[in-house]
N, C-alpha and C positions, 0 to 999 in steps of 0.2 A: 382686920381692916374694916372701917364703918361707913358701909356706903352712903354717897349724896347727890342729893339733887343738883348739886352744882356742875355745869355740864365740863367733863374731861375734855373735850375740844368741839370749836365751836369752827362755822365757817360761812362766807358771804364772798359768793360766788354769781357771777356774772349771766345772765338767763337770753337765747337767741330769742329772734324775731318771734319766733313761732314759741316762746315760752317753755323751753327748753334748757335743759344746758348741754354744754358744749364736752365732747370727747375725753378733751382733757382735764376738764371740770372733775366729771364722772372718775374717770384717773385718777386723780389729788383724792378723791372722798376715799375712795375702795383703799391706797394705799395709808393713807391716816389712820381708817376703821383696821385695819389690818396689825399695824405699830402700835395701835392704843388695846386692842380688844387682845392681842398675842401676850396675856400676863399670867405669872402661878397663880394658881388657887388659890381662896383662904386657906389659912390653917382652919383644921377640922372643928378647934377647942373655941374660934371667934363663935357670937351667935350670928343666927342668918339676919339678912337683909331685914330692916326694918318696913313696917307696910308701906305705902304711901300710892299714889296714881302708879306709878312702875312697879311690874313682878321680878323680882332678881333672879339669874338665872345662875346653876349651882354647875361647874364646871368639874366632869370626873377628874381624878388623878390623870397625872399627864403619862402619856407612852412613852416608855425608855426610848432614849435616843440610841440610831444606829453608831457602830463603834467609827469611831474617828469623826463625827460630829455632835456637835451641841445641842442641845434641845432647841434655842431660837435659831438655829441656825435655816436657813433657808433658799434651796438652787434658786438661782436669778435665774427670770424668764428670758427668750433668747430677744435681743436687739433687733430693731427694724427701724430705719428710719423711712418716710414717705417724703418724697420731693416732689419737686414742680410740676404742674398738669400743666401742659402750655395749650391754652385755646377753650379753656374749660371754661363753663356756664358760673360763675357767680359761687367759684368753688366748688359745685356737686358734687364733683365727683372725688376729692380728696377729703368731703365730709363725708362723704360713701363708706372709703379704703378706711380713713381714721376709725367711724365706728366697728366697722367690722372687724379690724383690723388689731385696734391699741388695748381692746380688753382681753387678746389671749398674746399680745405680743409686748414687748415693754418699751415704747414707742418713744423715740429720739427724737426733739427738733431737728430738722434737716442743717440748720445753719451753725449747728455742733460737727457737721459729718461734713462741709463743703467746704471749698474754699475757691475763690472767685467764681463762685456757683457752680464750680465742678466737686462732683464727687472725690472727698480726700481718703483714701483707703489707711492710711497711717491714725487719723482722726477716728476713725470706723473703729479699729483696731482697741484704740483707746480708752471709746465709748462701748466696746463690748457690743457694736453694731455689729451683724447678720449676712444684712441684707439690706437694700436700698432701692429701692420702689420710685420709677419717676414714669412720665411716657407727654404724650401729646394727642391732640386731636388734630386728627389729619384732615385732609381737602375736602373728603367727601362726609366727614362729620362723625367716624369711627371712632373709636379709641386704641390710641399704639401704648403700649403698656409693656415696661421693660423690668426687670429685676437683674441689680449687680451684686453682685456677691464678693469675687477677690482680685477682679480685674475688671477695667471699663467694657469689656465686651460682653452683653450680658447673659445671665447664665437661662434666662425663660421671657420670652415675649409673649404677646398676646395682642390681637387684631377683635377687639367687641366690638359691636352695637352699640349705639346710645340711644335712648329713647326722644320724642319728639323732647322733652323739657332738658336735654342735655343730661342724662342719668342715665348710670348703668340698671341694666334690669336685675331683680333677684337673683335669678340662675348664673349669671355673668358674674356679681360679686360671691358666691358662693365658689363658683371656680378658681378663681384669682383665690379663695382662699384654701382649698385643696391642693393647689398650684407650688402653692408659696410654702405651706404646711411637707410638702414631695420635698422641695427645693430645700429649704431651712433646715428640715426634720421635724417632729412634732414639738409643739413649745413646751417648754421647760413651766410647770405652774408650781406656785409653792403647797406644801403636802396640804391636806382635805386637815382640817381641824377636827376633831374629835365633836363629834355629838354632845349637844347642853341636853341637859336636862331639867326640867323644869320645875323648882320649890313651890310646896306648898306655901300659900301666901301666910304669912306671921299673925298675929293676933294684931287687932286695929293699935295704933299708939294713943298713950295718953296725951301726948299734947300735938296741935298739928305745926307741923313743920314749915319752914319759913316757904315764902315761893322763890323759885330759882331768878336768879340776879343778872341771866343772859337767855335770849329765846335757846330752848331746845334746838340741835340738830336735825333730831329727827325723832318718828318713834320707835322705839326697842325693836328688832326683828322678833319674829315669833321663831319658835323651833321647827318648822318649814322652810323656813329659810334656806337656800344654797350653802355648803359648810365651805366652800371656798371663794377666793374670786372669780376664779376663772369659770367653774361653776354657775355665779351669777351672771357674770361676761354672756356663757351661750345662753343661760337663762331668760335673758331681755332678746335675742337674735331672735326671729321667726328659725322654728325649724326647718331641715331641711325638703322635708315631704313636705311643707307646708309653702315652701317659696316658690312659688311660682316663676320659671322663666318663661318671657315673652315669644310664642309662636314665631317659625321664619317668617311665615306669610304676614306677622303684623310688623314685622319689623321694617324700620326707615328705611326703604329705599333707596329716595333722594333726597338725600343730604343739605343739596344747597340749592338755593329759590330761584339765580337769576344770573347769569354768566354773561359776560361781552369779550368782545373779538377786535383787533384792531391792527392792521399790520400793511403788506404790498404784496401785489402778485406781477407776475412776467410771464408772458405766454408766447407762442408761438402759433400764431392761428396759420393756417392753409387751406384756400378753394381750389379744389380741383373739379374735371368733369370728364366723364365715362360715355363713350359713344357721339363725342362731338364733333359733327360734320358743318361744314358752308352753309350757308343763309345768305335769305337776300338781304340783311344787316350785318353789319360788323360781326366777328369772331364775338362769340363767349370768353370773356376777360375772368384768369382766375387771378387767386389773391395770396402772398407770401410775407409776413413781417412780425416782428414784435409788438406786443400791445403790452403795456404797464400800467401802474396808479393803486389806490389803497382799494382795500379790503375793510371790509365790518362784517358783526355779525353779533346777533344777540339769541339769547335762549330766556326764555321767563315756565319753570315750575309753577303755574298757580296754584293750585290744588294739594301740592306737595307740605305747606305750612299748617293745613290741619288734617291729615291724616296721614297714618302711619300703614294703611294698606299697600302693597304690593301692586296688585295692579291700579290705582288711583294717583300713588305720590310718584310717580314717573312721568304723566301723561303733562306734556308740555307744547308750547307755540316758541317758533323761530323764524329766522326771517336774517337773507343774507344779501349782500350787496354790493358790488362791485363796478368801477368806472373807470374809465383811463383818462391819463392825463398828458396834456402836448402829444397826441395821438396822428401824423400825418399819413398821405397814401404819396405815395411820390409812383409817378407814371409818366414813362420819359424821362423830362428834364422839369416837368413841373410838380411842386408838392399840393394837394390839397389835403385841407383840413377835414377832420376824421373823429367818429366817435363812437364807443364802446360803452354798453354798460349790460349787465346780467343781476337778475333778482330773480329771489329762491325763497319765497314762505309759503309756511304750513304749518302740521301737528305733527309731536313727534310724542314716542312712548319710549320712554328711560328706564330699563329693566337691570336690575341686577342678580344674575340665576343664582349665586351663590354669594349669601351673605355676609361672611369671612373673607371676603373678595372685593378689589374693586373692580374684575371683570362687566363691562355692560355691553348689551346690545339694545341701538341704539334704532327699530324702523319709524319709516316718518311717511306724510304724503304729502303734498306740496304743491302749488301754481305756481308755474317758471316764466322767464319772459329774458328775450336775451336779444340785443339791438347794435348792429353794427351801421354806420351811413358814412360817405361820403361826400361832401360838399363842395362845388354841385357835382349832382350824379354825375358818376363817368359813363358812357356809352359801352356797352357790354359788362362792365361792371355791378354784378346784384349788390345793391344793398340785402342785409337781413333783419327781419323781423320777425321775432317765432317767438310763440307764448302755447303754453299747454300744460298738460299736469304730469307727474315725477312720482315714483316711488322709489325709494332709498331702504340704504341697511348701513351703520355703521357699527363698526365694533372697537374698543376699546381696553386692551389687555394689557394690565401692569407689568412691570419689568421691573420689580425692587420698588420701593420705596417713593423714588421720587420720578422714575420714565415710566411712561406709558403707549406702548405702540397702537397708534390708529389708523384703522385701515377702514375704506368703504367702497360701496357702488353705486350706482341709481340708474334707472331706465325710464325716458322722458317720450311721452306719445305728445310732439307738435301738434296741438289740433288748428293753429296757422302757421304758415312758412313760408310767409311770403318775405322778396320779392322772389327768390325763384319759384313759387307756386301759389299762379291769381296772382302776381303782382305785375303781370305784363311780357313777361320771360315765357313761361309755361301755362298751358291752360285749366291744368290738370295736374296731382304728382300728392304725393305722401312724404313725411320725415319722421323719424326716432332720432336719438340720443342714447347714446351709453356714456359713461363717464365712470373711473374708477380712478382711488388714489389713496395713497399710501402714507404715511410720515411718521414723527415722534413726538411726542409733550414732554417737557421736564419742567416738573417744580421746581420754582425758585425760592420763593418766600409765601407761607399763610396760602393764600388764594391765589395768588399769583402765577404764574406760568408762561413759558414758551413753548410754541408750535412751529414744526418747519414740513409743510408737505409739499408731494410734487403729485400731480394729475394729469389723468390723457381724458380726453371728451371729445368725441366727433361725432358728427349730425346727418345721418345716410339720406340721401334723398332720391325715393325715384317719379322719372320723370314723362309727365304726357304731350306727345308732340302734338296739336290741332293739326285740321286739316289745311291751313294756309300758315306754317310756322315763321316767327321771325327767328327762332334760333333754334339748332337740332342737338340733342344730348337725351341720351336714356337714364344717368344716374349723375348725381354727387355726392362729394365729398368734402364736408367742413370740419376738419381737426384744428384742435388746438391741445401743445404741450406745453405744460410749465410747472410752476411750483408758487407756493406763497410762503411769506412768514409773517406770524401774529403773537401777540402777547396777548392772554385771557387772565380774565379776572372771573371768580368765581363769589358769590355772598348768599 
């Protein structure tokens, strides 16, 4: 056989943004180089290689094949198809799984193995697929990450991290492939090629030979080279002492920059009074009825969009607000008009103790303001006016996938509270606030969500009589029970 410059296969393959080629690209070359390079030796009696720019390289005699296969014969690597990322950045992270992924596994289009976008296990079958690799990015910016194997229920999941650029870190693709390596079994590669050895170069030629009539491929591998593919596959991979997984402590946080609230609340407010005797004015009038109307409420992460610290990408402003609407006091037989409203901002710090989680806790601090009136005043009837500052704790613990139970508290020092205290009632007197409440979140779609909670909040007041009282009472009490429902959006 007289070798030539004329090149055995040639190819013109499509290069990424970044000047690159793509996964599969790399696939086609290795599997071509593999069909074209897997040939007998010369016979012994040819001469060698003539000179020319390329060294030819002299391939030992080949090793008997095992009984009951052929020398070209060759185990097929084990099937793996990779599906859909739902929510993924511009591809990343299935250019991730692909490279990591299709150099030690023999990687199936997905749209071979589905059918109406589900996974077809009959098709799998077929194609000598595995395994079936799909997942999503959840709410909080994670990645869910599933592998099917011989039923839609899947046989290993996985909850990672993404980094701020929507990418798995090192350590995380490295897992996923240890994972899947358990799950699968190890892959099947075709045998190690027998060692080239390398001919002495021939004597110069007499005459010089044409130049070749198609660009080169590539140049000749040297005998350093990897003897397989798979070989070469981990060859190009950073090792594994070498990949670095990203620290808990650098890892994201908080996920998403800017959340709104939008929904109605019904409460149940109540003034009562402790210790209330005769005046030379009318009775202390207390107060019993429904108050309703919408809800809002917004959260803005600043800080969260450029860093990946722990304690920085959590630290957030919120701000919440509530009013009622057709709000009346009806006393006797006449109704007057009436009105309600409550405002809640401050900072909050967004912590997540455990990153494999979406557990959070949620403290915050906050300037409150909360305003009830009556139009016109009723005679022994307080209006309220109270503003002061809150310290809260909420927590937030998932329940599967898509519920999340939210539970909180907050303790509110009135530093005004009038009218019952300096507003002409009392001369003198203190108020707190507790308030605690309970509820559920469930995802519906992407960022989307429902919340339904219910809350108890009442405002302790105690009270100083002057020495010329218009009205006598040592303590009250302003509660209110109810609940809200809101629909949140998260980005």
């Amino acid at each position: 056989m007289t070798p030539s410059l004329e090149p055995a296969f040639t190819w013109l393959l499509p290069l990424t943004r970044q000047g690159k080629l793509a996964p599969s690209s790399v696939e086609q070359v290795m599997r071509d180089l593999e069909s074209t390079l897997a040939v007998p030796p010369p016979p012994l009696d040819e001469p060698p290689a003539p000179t020319a720019p390329l060294t030819g390289l002299i391939e030992p005699p080949p090793v008997p094949a095992a009984a009951g296969t052929s020398p070209a014969e060759e185990p097929p690597r084990r099937g793996l198809a990779i599906g859909a990322i739902l929510g993924e950045r511009q591809r990343g992270v299935s250019r991730q799984l692909a490279s990591a992924l299709c150099g030690v596994y023999r990687c199936v289009p997905r749209l071979r193995v589905t059918t109406a976008g589900t996974v077809d296990f009959s098709k799998m079958d077929e194609h000598g697929v595995e395994g079936f690799l799909f997942g999503s990015v959840t709410r909080d910016g994670d990645l869910w990450l599933a592998l099917a194997t011989a039923s839609p229920e899947p046989s290993h999941t996985w909850q990672l991290p993404l980094t701020r650029r929507g990418k798995l870190d090192p350590g995380s693709v490295e897992q996923v492939k240890r994972d899947i390596e358990s799950a699968l079994g190890a892959p099947s590669a075709p045998p190690a090629a027998p060692p080239m050895v390398a001919a002495a170069p021939p004597p110069p030629p007499q005459a010089e030979l044409p130049a070749p009539t198609a660009p080169m491929a590539g140049p000749v591998e040297s005998p350093r080279a990897p003897a397989t593919l798979v070989e070469a596959s981990r060859a190009r991979a950073p090792a594994a002492a070498e990949a670095r997984a990203v620290p808990r402590h650098e890892r994201r946080q908080a996920r998403w920059v800017f959340a709104a609230e939008a929904g109605t609340f019904v409460t149940n407010r109540s003034l009562s009074y402790s210790g209330a005797a005769p005046g030379p004015t009318p009775l202390l009038r207390g107060y019993q009825g429904l108050v309703a109307g919408p809800c809002l409420s917004l959260e803005v992460l600043p800080v969260s969009p450029f860093t990946d610290h722990v304690l920085l990408a959590g630290i957030g402003v919120f701000a919440e607000y509530a009013f009622s609407q057709g709000l009346e006091t009806t006393v006797g037989s006449r109704s007057y008009p009436s009105t309600f409203s409550a405002l809640d901002a401050g900072l909050e710090w967004r912590v997540r103790p455990f990153s494999s989680s979406d557990l959070a806790l949620v403290p915050a601090t906050s300037y409150r303001m909360q305003r009830f009136a009556v139009t016109p005043p009723f005679p022994g009837l307080p209006d309220s006016s109270l503003s002061g500052v809150a310290g809260s704790l909420r927590i937030e613990v998932p329940l599967g996938e898509a519920v999340t139970l939210l539970l909180g508290g907050s303790y509110t020092r009135w530093l005004s509270a009038k009218d019952l205290v300096g507003g002409g009632f009392f001369p003198a007197g203190s108020a707190y606030a507790l308030e605690v409440d309970a509820g559920v979140g469930v995802a519906i779609y992407g960022p989307l969500s429902l919340r339904a909670m219910g809350f108890y909040d009442t405002t302790r007041y105690a009270l100083e009589v002057g020495p010329r009282p218009l009205y006598r009472a040592t303590a009250a009490g302003d509660s209110q029970v109810g609940g809200r429902a809101t629909a949140r959006a998260r980005f």
